[in-house]
C-alpha atoms as a printed R data frame, in Angstrom:
    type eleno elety resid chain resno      x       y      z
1   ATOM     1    CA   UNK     A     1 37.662  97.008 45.892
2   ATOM     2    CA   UNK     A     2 38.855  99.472 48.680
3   ATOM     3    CA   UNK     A     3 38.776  98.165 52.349
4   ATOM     4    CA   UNK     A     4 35.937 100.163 54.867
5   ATOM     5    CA   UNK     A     5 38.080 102.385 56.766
6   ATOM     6    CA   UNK     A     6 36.747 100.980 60.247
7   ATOM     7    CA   UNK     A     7 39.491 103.489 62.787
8   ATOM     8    CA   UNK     A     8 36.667 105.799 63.251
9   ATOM     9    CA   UNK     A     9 34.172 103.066 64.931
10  ATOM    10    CA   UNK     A    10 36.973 101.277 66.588
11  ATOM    11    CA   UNK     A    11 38.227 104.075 68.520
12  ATOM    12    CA   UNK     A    12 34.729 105.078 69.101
13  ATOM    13    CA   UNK     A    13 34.473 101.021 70.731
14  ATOM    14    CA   UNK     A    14 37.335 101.045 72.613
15  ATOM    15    CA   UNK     A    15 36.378 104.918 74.163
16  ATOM    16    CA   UNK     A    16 33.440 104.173 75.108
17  ATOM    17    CA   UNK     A    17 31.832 106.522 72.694
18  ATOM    18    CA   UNK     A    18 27.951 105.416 72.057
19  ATOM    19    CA   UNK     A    19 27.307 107.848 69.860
20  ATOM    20    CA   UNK     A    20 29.913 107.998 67.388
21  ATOM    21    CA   UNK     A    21 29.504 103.821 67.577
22  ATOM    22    CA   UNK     A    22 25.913 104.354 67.127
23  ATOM    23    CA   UNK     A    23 26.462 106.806 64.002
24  ATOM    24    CA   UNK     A    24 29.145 104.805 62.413
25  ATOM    25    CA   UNK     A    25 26.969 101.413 62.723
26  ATOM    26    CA   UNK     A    26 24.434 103.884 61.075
27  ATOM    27    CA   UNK     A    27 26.238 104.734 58.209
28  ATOM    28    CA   UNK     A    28 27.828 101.169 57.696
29  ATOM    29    CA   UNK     A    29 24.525  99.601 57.127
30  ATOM    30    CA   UNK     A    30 22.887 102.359 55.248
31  ATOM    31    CA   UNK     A    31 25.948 101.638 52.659
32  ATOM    32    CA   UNK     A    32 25.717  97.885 52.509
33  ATOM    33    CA   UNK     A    33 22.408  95.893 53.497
34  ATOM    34    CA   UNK     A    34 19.154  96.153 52.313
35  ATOM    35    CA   UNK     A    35 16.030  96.746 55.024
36  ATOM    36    CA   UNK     A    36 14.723  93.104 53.837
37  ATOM    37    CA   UNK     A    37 18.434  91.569 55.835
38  ATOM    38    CA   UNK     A    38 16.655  92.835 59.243
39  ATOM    39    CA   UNK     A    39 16.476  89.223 61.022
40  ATOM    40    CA   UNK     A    40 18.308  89.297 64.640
41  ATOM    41    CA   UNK     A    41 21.336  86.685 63.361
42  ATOM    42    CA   UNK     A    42 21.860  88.852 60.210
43  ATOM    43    CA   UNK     A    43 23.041  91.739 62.703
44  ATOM    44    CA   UNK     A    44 24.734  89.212 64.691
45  ATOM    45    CA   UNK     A    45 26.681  88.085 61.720
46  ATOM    46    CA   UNK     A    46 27.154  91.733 60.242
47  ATOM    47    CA   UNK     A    47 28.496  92.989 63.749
48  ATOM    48    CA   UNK     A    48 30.517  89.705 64.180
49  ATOM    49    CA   UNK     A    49 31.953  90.004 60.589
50  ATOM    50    CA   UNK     A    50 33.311  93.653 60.954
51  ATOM    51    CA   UNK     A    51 35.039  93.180 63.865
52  ATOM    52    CA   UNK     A    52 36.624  89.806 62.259
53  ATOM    53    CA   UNK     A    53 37.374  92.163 59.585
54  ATOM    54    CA   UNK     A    54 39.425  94.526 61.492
55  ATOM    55    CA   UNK     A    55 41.392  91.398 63.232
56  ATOM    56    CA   UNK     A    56 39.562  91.568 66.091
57  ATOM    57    CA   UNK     A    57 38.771  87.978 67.923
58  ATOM    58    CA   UNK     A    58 35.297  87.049 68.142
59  ATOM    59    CA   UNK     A    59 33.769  85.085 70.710
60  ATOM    60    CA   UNK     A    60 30.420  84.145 69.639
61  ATOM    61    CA   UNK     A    61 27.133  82.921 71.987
62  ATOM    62    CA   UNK     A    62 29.471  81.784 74.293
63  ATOM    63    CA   UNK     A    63 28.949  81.451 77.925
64  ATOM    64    CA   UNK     A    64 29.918  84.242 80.102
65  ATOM    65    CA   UNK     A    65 28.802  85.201 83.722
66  ATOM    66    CA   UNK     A    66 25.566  83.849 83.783
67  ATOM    67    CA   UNK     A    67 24.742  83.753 80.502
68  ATOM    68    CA   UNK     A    68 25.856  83.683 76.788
69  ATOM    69    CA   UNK     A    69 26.037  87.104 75.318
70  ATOM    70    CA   UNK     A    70 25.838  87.659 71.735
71  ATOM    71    CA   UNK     A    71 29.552  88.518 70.729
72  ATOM    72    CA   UNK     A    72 32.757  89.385 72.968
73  ATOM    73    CA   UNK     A    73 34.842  91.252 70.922
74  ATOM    74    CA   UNK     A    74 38.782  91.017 72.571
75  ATOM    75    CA   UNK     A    75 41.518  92.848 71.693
76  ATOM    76    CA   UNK     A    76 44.483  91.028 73.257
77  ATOM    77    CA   UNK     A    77 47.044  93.424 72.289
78  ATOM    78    CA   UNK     A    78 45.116  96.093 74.299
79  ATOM    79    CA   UNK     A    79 43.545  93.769 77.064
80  ATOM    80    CA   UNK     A    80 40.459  94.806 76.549
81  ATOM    81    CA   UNK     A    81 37.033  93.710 75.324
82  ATOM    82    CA   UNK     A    82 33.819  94.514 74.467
83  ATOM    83    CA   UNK     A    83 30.467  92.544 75.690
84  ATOM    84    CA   UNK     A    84 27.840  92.879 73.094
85  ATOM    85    CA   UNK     A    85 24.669  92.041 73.387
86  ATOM    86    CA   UNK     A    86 21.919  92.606 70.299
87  ATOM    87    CA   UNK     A    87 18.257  92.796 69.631
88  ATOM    88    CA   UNK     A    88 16.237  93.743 66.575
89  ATOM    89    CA   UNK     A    89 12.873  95.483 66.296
90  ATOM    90    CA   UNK     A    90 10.430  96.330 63.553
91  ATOM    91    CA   UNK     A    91  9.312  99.392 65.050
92  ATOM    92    CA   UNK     A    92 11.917 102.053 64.905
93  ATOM    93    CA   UNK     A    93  9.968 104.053 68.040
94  ATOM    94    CA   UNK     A    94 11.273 101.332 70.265
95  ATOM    95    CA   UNK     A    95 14.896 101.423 69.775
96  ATOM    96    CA   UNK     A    96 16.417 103.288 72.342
97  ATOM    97    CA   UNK     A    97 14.365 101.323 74.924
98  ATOM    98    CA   UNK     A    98 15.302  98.186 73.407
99  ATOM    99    CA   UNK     A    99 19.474  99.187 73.422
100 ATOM   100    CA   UNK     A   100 18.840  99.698 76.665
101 ATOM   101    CA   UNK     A   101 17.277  96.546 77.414
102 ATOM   102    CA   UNK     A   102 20.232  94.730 75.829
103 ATOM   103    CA   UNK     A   103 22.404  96.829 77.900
104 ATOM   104    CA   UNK     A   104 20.806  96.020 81.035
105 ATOM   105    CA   UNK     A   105 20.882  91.993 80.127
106 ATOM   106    CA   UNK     A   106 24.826  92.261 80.297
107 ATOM   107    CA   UNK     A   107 24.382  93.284 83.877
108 ATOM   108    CA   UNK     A   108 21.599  91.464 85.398
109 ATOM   109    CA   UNK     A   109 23.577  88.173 83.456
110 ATOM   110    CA   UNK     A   110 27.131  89.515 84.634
111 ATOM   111    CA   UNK     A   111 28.623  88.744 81.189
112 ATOM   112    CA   UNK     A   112 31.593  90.567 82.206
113 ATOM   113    CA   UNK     A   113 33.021  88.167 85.024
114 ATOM   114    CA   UNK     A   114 34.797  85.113 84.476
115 ATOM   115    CA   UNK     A   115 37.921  85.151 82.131
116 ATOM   116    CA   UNK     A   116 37.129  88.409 80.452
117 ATOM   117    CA   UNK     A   117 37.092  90.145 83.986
118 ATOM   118    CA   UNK     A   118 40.747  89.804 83.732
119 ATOM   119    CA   UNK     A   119 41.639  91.987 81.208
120 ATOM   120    CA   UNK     A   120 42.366  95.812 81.827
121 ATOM   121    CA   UNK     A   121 39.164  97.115 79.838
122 ATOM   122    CA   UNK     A   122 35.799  95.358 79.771
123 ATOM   123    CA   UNK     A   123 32.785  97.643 78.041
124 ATOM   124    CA   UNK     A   124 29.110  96.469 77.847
125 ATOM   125    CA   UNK     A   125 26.617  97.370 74.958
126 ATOM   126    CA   UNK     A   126 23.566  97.084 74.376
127 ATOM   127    CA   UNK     A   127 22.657  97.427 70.580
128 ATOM   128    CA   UNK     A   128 19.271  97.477 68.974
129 ATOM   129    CA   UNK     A   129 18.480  97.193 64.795
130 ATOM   130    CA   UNK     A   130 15.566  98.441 62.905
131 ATOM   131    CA   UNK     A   131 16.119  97.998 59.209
132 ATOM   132    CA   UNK     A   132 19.009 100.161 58.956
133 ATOM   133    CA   UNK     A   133 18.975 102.069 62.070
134 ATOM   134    CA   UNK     A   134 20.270 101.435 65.318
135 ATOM   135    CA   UNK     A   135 20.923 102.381 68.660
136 ATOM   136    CA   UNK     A   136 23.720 101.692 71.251
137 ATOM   137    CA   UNK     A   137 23.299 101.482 75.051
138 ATOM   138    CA   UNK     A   138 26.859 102.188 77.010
139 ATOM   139    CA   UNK     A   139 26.893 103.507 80.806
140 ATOM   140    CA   UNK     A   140 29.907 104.014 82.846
């Protein structure tokens, strides 16, 4: 079986690049899940899983700022890392409000500070999952 060629939605991670994350998450999950795998900790473990995949550490529900987001993804290499934070919905139509949402929880819960703060890069998503659609949430 051939590996998933993952470069294009890493460099999209690392960049900052929403859209081309949002848009390779896309395509990802219209290749491999069924819209019956739509629960909130099958995302978690699908999103957790491909960065795992692409030897990535994976911090999972653990606490951070004020909270416990969903994933951190680090690359230590790079000294960077990405806060993610996920929801699901059953209504595609609120998707974009929902990344958002998710977004906005990594501020108002400052899951960047503490030990992540120190590393050179530190991006915050929001993600939101519909079936096999998604949406990601980045600002600068």
């Amino acid at each position: 079986m051939k590996k998933e060629d993952l470069s294009v939605l890493l460099k999209a991670l690392w960049a900052g690049n929403a859209e081309t994350l949002q848009e390779e998450l896309t395509r990802i999950l219209y290749e491999t899940i069924s819209y019956y795998d739509s629960a909130e900790n099958f995302y978690h473990g699908f999103m957790a899983g491909i960065f795992t995949g692409a030897g990535l550490m994976v911090d999972s529900n653990k606490e951070s700022g004020q909270g416990r987001p969903d994933l951190i993804v680090i690359d230590g290499p790079g000294k960077r890392a990405a806060v993610i934070e996920l929801k699901r919905t059953s209504d595609p139509r609120q998707l974009d409000a929902l990344a958002e949402q998710a977004w906005s929880e990594t501020q108002t819960l400052s899951y960047a500070k503490g030990r992540i703060a120190r590393l050179k890069s530190v991006l915050c998503y929001g993600i939101a999952f519909c079936r096999k659609d998604c949406a990601v949430s980045l600002h600068s």
